[in-house]
BALOBA-1460 file (C-alpha; in Angstrom, 3 decimals):
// residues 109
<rec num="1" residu="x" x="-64.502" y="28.463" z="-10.786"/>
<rec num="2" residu="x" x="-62.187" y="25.745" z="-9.430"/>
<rec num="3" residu="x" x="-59.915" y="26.445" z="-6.442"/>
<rec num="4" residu="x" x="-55.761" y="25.524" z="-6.859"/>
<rec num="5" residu="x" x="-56.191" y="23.101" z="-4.541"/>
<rec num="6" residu="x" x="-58.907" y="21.507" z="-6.883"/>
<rec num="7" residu="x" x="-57.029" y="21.520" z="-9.499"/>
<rec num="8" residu="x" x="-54.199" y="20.589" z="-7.897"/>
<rec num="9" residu="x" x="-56.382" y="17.164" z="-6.452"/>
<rec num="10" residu="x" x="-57.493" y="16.636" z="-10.237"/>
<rec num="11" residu="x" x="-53.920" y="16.738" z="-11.656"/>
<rec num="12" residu="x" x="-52.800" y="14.450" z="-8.934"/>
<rec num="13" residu="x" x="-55.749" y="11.916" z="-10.114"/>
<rec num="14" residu="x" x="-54.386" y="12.043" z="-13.262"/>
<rec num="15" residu="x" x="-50.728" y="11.638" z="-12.539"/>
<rec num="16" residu="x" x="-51.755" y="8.300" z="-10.542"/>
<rec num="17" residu="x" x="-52.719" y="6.399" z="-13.260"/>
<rec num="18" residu="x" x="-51.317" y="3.106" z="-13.805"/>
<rec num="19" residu="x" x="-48.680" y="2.126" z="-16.146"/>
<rec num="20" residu="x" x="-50.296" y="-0.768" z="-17.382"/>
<rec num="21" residu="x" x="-53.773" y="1.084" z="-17.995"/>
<rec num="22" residu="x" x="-55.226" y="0.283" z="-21.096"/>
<rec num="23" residu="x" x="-55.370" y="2.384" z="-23.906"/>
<rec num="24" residu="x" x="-58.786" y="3.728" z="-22.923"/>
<rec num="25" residu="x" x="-58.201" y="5.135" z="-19.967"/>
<rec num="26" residu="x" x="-54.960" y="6.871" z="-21.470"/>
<rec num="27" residu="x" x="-57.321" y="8.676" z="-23.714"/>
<rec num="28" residu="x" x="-59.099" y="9.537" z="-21.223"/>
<rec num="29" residu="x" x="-56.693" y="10.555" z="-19.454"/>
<rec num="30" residu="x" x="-55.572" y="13.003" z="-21.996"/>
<rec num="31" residu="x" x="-58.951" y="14.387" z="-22.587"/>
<rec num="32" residu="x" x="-59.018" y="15.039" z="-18.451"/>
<rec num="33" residu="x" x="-55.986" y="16.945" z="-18.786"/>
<rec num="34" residu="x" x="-57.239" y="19.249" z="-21.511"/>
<rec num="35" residu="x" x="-60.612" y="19.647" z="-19.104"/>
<rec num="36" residu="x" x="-57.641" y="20.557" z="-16.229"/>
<rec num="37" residu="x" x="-55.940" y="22.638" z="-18.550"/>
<rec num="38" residu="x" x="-59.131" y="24.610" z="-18.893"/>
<rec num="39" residu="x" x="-59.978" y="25.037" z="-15.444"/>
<rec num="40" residu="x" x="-56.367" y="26.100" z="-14.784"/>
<rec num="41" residu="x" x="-56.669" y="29.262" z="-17.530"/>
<rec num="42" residu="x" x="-60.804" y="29.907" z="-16.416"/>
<rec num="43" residu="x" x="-58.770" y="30.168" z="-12.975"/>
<rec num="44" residu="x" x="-56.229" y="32.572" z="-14.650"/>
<rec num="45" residu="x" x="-58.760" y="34.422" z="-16.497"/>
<rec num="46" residu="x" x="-56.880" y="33.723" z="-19.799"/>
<rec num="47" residu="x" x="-60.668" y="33.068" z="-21.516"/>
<rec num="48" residu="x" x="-59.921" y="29.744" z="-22.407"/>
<rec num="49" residu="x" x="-62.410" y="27.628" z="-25.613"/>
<rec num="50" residu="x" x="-63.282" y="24.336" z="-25.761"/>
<rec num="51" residu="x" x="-61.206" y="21.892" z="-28.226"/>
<rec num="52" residu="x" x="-63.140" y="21.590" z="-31.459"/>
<rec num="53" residu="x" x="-62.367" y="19.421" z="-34.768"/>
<rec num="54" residu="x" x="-62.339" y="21.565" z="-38.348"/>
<rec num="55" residu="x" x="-62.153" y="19.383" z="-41.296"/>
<rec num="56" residu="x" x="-59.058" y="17.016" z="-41.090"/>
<rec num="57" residu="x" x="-57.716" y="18.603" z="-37.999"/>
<rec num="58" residu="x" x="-58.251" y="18.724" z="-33.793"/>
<rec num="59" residu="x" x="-57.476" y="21.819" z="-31.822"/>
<rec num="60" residu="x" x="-57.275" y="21.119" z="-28.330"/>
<rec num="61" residu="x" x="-58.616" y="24.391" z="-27.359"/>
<rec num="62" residu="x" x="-57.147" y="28.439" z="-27.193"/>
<rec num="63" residu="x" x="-56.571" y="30.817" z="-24.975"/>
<rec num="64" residu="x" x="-57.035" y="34.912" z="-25.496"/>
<rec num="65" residu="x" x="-54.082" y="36.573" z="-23.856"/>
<rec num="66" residu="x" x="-53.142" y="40.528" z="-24.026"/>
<rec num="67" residu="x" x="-54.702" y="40.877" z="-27.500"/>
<rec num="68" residu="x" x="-53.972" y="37.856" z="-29.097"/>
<rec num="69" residu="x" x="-55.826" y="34.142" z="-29.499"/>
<rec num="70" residu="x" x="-53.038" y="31.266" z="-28.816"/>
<rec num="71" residu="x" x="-53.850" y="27.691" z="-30.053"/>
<rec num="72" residu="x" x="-53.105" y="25.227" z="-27.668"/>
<rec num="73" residu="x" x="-52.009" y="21.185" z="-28.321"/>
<rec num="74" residu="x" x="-52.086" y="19.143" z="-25.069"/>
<rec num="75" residu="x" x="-50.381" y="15.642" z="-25.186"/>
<rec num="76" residu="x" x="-49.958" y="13.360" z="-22.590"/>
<rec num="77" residu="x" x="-47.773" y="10.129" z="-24.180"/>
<rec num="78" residu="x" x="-45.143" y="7.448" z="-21.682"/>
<rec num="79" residu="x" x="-42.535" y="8.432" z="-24.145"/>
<rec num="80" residu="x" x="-41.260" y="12.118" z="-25.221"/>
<rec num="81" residu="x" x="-42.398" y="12.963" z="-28.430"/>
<rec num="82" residu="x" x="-40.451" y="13.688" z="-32.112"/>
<rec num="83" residu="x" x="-39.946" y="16.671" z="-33.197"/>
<rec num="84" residu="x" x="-42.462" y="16.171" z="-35.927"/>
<rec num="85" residu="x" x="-44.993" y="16.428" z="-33.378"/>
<rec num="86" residu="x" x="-44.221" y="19.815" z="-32.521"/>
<rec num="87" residu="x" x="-43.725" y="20.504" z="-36.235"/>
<rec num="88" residu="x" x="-47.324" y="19.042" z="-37.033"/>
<rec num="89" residu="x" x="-48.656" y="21.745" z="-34.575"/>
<rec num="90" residu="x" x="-46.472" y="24.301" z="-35.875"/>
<rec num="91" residu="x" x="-48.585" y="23.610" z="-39.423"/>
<rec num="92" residu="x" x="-51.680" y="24.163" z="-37.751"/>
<rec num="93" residu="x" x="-51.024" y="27.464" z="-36.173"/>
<rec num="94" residu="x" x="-49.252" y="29.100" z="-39.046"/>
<rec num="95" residu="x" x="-52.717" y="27.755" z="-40.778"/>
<rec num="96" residu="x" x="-54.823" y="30.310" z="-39.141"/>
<rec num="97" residu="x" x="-55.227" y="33.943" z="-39.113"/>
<rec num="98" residu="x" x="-52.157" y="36.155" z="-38.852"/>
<rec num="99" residu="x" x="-50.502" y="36.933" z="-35.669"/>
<rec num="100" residu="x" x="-52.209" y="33.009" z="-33.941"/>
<rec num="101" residu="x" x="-49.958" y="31.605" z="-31.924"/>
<rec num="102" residu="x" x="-49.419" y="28.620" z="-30.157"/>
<rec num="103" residu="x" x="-48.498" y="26.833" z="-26.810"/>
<rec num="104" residu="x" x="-48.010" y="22.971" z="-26.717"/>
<rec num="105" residu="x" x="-48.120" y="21.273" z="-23.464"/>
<rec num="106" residu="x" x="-46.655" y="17.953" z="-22.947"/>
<rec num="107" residu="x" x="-46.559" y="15.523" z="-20.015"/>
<rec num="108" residu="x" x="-43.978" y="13.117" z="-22.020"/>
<rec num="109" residu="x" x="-41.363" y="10.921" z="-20.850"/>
């Protein structure tokens, strides 16, 4: 299990990254955030699961929390996101089982 303070270094990493990357390391930046993401709810005991892609779609992982699975979307953009985003995830949640929820995360603009 990863210490606050290690998670705290990683974020801090990831935060650093220059402006001008290129477009690789952005993505990899945002697939290090979901890993963070997932060391911060193992450290919260919120019994977090690995991203996975069903047909035509990406879930960025879930969480189980006081009875109930919650989808999560983690985005990591320069500029804050449309609406549509948020509605795009929105579509995906209400696509599951009954009572899913969802949290979106977003380090944007």
């Amino acid at each position: 299990m990863s210490s606050l303070d290690e998670i705290t270094k990683d974020y801090e990493a990831l935060i650093n990254l220059p402006a001008d990357a290129d477009g690789n390391a952005k993505r990899a930046r945002g697939f290090a955030f979901e890993r963070l993401l997932n060391k911060l709810f193992i450290h919260d005991k919120l019994e977090p699961r690995a991203g996975y892609k069903p047909a035509g779609e990406q879930i960025d992982g879930s969480i189980y929390f006081d009875g109930r699975i919650y989808l999560l979307e983690a985005k990591w953009h320069a500029d804050p996101l449309p609406a549509s985003t948020l509605y795009q995830f929105k579509g995906k949640v209400d696509g599951k089982l009954l009572g899913t929820l969802g949290i979106f995360i977003s380090m944007s603009g």
